[in-house]
DSSP file (Angstrom, degrees, kcal/mol; ACC not computed):
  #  RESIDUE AA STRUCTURE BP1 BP2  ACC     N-H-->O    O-->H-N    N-H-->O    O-->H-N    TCO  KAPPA ALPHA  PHI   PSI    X-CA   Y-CA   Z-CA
    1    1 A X              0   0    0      0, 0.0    46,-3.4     0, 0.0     2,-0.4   0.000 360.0 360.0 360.0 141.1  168.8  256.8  187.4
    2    2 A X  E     -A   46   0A   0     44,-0.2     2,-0.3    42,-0.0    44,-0.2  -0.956 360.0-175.3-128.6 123.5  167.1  259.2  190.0
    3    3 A X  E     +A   45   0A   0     42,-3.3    42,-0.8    -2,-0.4     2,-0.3  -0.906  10.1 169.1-112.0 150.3  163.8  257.8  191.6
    4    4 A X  E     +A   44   0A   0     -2,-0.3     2,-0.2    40,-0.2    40,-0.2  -0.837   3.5 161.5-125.6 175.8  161.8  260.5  194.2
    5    5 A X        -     0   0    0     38,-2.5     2,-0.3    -2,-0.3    -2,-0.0  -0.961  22.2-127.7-175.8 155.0  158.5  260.0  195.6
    6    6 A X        -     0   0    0     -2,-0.2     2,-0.6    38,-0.0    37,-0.0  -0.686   5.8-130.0-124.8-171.8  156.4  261.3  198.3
    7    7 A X        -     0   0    0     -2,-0.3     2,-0.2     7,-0.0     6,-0.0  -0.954  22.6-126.0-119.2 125.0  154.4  260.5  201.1
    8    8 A X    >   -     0   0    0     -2,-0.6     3,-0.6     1,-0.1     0, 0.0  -0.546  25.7-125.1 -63.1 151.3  150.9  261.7  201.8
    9    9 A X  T 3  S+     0   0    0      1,-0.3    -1,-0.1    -2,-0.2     4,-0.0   0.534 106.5  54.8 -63.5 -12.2  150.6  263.3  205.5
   10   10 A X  T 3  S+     0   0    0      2,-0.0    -1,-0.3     3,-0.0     3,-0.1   0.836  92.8  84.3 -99.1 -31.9  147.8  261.1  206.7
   11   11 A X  S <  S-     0   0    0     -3,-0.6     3,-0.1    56,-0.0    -4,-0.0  -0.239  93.1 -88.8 -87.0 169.9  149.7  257.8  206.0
   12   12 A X        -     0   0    0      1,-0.1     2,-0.2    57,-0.0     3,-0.1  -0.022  57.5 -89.5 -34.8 153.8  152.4  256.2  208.7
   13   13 A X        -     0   0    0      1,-0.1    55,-1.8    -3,-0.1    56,-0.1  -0.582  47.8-101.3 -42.9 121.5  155.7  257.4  208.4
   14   14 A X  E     +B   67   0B   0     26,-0.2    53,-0.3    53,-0.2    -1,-0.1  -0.261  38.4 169.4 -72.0 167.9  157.9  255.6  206.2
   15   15 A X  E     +     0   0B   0     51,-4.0     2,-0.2     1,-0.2    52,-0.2   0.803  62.7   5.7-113.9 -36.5  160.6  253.1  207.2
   16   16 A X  E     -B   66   0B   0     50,-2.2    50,-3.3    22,-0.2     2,-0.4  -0.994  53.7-160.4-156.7 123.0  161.9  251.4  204.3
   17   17 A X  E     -BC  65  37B   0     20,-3.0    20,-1.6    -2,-0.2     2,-0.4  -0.944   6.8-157.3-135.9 160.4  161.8  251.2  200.5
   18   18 A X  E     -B   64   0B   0     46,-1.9    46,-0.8    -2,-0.4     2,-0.4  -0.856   9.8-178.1-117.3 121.4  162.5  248.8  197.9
   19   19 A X  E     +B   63   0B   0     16,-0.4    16,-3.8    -2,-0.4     2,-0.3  -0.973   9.5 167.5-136.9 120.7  163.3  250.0  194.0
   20   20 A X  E     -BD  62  34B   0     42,-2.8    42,-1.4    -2,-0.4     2,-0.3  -0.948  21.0-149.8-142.1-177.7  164.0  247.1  191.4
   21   21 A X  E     -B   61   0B   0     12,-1.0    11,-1.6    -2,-0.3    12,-0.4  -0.768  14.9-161.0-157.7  97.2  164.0  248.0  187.6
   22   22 A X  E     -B   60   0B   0     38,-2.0    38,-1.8    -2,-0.3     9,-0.1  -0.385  30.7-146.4-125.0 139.6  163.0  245.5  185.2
   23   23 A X  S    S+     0   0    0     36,-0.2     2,-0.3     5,-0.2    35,-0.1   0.231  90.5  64.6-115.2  -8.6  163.4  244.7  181.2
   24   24 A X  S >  S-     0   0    0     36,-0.2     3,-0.6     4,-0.1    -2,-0.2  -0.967  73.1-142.9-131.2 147.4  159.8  243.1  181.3
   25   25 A X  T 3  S+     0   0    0     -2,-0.3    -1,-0.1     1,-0.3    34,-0.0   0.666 109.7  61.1 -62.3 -27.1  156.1  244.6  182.1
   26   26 A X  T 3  S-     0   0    0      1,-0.1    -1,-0.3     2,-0.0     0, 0.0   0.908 104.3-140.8 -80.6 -29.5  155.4  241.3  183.8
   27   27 A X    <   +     0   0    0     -3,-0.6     4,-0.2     1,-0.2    -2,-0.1   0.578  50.9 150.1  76.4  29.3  158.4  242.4  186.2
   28   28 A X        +     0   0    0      2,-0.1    -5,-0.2     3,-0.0    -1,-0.2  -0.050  33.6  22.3 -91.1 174.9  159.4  238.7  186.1
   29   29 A X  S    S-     0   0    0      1,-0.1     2,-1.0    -7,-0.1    -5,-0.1   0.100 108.3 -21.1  45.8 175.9  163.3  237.5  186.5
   30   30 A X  S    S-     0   0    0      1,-0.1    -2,-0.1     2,-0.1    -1,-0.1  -0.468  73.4-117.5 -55.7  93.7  166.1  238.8  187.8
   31   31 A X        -     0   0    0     -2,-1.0    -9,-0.2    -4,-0.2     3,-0.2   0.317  13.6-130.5 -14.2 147.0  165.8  242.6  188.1
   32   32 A X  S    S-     0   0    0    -11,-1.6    18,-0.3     1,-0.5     2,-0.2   0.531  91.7  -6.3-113.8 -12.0  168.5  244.5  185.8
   33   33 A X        -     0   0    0    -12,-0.4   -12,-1.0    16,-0.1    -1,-0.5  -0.714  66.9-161.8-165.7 172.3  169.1  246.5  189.4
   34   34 A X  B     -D   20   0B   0     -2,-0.2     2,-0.3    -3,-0.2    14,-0.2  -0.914   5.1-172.6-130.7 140.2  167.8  246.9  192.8
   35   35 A X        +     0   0    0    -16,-3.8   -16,-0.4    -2,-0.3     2,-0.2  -0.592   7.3 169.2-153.2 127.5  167.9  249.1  195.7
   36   36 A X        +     0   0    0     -2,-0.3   -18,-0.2   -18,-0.2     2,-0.2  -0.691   6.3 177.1-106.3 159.7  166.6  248.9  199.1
   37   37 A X  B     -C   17   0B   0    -20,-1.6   -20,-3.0    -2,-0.2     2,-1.4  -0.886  36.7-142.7-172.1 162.7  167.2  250.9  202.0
   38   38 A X        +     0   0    0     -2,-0.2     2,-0.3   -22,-0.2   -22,-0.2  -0.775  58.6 131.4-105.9  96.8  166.1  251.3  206.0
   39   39 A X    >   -     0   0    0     -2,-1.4     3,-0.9     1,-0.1    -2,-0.0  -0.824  40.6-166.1-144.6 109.6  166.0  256.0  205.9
   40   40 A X  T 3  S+     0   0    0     -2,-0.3   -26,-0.2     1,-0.2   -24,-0.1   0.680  92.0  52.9 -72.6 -12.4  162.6  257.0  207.5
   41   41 A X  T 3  S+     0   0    0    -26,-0.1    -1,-0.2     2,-0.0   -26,-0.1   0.511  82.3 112.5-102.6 -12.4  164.0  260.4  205.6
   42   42 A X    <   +     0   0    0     -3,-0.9     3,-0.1     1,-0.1   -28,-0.1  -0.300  22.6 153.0 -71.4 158.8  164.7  259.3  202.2
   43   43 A X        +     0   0    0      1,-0.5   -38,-2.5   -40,-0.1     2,-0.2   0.245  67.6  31.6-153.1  11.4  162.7  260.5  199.3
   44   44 A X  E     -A    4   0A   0    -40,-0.2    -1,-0.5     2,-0.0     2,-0.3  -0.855  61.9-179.1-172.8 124.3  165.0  260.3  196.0
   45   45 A X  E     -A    3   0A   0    -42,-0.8   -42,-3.3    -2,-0.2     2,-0.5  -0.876  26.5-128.5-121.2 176.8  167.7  257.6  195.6
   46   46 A X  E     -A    2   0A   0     -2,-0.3     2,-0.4   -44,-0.2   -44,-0.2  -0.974  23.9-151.6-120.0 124.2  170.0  257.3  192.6
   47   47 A X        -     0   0    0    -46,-3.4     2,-1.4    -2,-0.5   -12,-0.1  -0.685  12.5-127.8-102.3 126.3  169.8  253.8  191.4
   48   48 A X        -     0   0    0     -2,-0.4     2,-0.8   -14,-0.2   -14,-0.1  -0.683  21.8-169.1 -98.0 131.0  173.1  252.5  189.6
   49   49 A X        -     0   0    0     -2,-1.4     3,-0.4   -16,-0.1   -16,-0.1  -0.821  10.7-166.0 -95.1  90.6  171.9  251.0  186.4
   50   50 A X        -     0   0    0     -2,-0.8    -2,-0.0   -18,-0.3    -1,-0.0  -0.400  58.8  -2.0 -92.8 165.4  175.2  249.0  184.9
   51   51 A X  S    S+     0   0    0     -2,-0.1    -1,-0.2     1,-0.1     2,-0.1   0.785  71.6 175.6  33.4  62.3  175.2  247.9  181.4
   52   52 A X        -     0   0    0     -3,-0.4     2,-0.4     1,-0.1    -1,-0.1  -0.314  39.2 -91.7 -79.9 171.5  172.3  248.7  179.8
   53   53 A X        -     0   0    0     -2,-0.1    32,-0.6     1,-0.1     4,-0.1  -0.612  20.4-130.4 -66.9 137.4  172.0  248.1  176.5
   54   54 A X  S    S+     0   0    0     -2,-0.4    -1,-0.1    30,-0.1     2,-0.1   0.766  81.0  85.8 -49.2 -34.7  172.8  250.6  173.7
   55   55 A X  S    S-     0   0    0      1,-0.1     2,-0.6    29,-0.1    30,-0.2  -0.324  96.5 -96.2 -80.6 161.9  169.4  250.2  171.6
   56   56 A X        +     0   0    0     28,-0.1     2,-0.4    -2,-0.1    28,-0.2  -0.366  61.4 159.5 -73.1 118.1  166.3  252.3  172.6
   57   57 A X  E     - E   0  83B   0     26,-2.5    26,-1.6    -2,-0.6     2,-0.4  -0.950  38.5-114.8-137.2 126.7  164.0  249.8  175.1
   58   58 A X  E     -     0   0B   0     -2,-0.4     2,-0.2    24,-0.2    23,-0.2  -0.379  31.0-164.9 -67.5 113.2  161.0  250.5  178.1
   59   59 A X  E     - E   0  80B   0     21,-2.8    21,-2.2    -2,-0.4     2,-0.4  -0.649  10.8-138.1-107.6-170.8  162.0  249.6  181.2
   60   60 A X  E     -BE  22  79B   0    -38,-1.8   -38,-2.0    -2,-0.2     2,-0.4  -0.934  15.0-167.0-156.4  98.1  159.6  249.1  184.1
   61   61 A X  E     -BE  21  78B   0     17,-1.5    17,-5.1    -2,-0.4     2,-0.3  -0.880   4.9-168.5 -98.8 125.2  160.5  250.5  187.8
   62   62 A X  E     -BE  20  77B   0    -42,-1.4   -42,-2.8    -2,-0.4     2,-0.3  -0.703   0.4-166.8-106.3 154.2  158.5  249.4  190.9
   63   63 A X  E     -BE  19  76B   0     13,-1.8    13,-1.9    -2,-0.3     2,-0.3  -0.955   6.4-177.9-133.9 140.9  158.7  250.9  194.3
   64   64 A X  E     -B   18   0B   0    -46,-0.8   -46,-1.9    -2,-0.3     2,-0.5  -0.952   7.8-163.8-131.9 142.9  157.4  249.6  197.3
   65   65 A X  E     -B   17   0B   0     -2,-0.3     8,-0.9   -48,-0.2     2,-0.4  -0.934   4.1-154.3-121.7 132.8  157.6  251.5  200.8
   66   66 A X  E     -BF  16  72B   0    -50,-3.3   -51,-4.0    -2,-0.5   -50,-2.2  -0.888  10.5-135.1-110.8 144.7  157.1  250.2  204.2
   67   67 A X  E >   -B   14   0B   0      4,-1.1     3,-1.2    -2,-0.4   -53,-0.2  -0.268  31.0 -95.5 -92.0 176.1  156.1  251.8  207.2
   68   68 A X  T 3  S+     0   0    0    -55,-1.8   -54,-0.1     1,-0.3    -2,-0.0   0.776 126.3  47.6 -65.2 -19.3  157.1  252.0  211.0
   69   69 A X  T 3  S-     0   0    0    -56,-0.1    -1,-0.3     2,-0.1   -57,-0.0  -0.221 121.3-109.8 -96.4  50.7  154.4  249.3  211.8
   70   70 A X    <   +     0   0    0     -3,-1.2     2,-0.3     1,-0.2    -2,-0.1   0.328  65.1 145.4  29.4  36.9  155.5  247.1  208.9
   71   71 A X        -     0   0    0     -4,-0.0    -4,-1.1     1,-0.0     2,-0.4  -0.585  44.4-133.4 -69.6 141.1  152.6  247.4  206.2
   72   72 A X  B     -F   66   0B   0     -2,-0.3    -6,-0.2    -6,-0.2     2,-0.2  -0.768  14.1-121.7 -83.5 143.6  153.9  247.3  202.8
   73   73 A X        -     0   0    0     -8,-0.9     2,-0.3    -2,-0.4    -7,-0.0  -0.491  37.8 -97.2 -65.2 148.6  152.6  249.8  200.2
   74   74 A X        -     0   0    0     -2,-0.2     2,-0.1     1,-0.1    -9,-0.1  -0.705  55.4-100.4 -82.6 140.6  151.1  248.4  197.0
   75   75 A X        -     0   0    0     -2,-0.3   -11,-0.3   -11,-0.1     2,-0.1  -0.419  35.9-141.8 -78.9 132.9  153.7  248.5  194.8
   76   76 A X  E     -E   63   0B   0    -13,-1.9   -13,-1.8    -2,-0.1     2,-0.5  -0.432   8.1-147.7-100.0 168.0  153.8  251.5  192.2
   77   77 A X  E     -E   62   0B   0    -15,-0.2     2,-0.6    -2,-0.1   -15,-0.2  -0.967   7.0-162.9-143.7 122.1  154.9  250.9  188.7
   78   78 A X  E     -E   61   0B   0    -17,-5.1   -17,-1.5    -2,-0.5     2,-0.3  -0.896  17.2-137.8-110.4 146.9  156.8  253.8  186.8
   79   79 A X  E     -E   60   0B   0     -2,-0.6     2,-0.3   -19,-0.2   -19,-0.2  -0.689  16.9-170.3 -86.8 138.0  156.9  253.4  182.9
   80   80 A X  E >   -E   59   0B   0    -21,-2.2   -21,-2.8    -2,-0.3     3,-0.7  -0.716  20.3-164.1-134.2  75.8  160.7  254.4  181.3
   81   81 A X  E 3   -     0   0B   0     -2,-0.3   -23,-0.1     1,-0.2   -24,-0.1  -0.553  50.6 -15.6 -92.2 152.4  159.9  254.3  177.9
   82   82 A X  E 3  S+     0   0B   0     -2,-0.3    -1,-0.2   -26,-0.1   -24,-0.2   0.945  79.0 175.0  48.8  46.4  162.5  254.2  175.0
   83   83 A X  E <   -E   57   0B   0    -26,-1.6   -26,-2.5    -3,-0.7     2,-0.4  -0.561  14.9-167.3 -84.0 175.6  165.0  255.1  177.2
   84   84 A X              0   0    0    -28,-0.2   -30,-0.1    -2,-0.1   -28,-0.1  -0.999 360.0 360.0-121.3 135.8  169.0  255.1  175.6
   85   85 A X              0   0    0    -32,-0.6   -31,-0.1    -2,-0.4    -1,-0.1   0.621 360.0 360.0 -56.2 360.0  172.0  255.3  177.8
């Protein structure tokens, strides 16, 4: 799975982001995977998704980013609907 995103020019710089990917709208339990990382450059990771299930199901990916004075972003919520491996 391939996440990008951008930044607007007026906000801080980023520092850090956080990607989890979830089997419930509530985003509640253990995430089905995660990835963080500290790349003030990044702007698309590839998230390894193991074992999904076969049948067609909506998953529910959040991002949050933090900046170089350590505000969190309000966490965005992408919709995956029906996907199938």
């Amino acid at each position: 799975m391939y996440v990008n995103w951008s930044i607007k020019t007026s906000n801080a710089p980023q520092l850090s982001y956080t990607i989890a990917v979830y089997d419930n709208q509530a985003h509640t339990g253990k995430p089905i995977a995660t990835q963080e990382g500290t790349d003030p450059d990044a702007r698309n990771v590839a998230i390894h998704v193991p074992n999904l299930p076969s049948e067609k199901k909506t998953y529910y990916l959040t991002l949050q980013l933090t900046d170089i004075f350590n505000q969190q972003s309000e966490i965005r919520e992408i919709i995956l609907e029906e996907l199938k491996p």
